[in-house]
Residue, then its C-alpha position, 0 to 999 in steps of 0.5 A: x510467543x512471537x506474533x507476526x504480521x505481514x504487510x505487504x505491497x500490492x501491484x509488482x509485490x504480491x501481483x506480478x507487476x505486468x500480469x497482475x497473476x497472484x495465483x501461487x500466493x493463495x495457498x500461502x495466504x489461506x496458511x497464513x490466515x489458519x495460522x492468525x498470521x495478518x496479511x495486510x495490504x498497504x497501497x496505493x491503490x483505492x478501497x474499492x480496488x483493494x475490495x476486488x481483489x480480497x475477495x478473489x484472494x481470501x484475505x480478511x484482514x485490515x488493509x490500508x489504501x492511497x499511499x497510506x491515507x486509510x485504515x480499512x477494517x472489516x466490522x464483521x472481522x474486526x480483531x481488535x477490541x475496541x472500534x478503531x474507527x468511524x463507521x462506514x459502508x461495512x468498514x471501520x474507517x481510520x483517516x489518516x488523509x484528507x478528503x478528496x476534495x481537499x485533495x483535487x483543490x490542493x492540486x491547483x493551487x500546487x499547479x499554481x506554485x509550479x506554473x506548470x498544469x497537473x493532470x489528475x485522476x479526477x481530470x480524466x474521463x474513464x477512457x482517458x485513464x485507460x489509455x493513460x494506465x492500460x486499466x480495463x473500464x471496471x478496473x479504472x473506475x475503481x482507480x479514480x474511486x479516490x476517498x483521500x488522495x489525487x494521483x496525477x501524472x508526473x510532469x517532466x519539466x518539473x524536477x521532483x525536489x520542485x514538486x516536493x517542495x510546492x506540495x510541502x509548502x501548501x501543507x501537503x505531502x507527496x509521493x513522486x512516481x516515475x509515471x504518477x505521482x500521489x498527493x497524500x495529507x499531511x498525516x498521511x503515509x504508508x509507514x504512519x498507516x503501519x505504526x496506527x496499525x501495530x499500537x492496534x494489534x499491541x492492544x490484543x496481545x496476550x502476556x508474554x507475546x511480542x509483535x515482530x512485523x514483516x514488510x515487503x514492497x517493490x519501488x520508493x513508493x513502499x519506502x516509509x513501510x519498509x523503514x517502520x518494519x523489523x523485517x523489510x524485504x524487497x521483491x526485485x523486477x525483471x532486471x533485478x531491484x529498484x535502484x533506491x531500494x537494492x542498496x539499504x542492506x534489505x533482504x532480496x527476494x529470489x524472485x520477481x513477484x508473485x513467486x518471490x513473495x511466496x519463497x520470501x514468506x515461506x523463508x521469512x517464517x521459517x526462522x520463527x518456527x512458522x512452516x508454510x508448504x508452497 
């Protein structure tokens, strides 16, 4: 027996990356769930926008938020058999991060290093990340609804081997973005989060049955997700793949998202004798 697990990226993967239109996914999505397939978000995005956007899909299945710095796990659907985490708010809680606190004073001193300033999400009012993101006011105070990480915009002057370097040398780690960049902890990441998760679904399994987890992301961002899966896919763009991301011999979707992810599912599951009707 072959359990499957889906973790999947959010905004340009399972959203299409200028609409955010999810709309043809939740079919798949209510299959997957009949089927005790996971469908697991990893993102950079907050619990609280994740939240938003589970309700309005269906999904119940953990998720992972900020790059990979938390592990979210419904208490009233937990299908693990034990508590994975710290309680909170409805949620069983596994830190992989740091606190925000930690996170915005890193930002200084990592400014400090750099001599050059580093505009962050918690330096912005509402108004100023809006124009920044395009973000509606709801949709942007749920951004900056930050628990273990500090985006800031990624300067220019500044070479991203230079911000990498200032980070690792204060004890962060970081995610360079062409627009943004992500400051993580150091235990923090998307592929740790994907690991944490699969020794948890491990722990469940029934004799004979084996994990085979499937991965789809759409920029560099997603990369350490796509390394620690068995099946990494990418959902390409307007004009076609990212550059870093095209070229590793990684299955392509037909298609930019959200149409792309649900060929890409249905074809994936197709060879474990999962069918899914789009």
């Amino acid at each position: 027996m072959t359990q499957l697990i889906i973790f999947t990226d959010l905004d340009g993967t399972l959203l299409n990356g200028e609409t955010y239109d999810y709309g043809v996914t939740v079919p798949i999505i209510q299959q997957l769930k009949a089927l005790k397939i996971p469908v697991i978000p990893v993102t950079s995005k907050t619990r609280a926008e994740v939240s938003t956007l589970r309700q309005d899909v269906g999904l119940s299945d953990p998720f992972v938020t900020e790059n990979g710095s938390g592990i979210f796990v419904e208490i009233n659907h937990n299908p693990f058999n034990q508590s994975p985490g710290e309680q909170k708010e409805g949620y069983y809680v596994v830190d992989l991060g740091c606190p925000y606190v930690q996170a915005r004073a890193g930002l200084r001193v990592i400014a400090n290093e750099l001599h050059h300033s580093l505009l962050g999400f918690g330096d912005m009012t509402i108004t100023r990340l809006q124009k920044y993101t395009g973000l509606s006011a709801k949709d942007a105070q749920e951004a900056k609804a930050r628990e273990f990480s500090e985006p800031f915009i990624t300067p220019k002057a500044v070479t991203s081997e230079q911000i990498v370097a200032a980070v690792e040398a204060v004890g962060f780690k970081v995610v360079v973005g062409d627009r943004f960049s992500h400051l993580i902890g150091p235990e923090a990441g998307k592929g740790n989060a994907v690991k944490r998760l699969v020794a948890l679904y491990q722990s469940i399994l029934s004799p004979g049955e084996t994990i085979v987890t499937i991965g789809l992301g759409n920029s560099p961002n997603d990369l350490a997700m796509l390394d620690h899966v068995d099946y990494p896919i990418v959902l390409p763009g307007s004009q076609g793949p990212h550059p870093q991301l095209g070229d590793r011999g990684w299955t392509i979707a037909p298609s930019p998202a959200p149409q792309g992810w649900v060929e890409a599912v249905i074809a994936i599951c197709q060879q474990f004798d999962v069918e899914l009707k789009g």
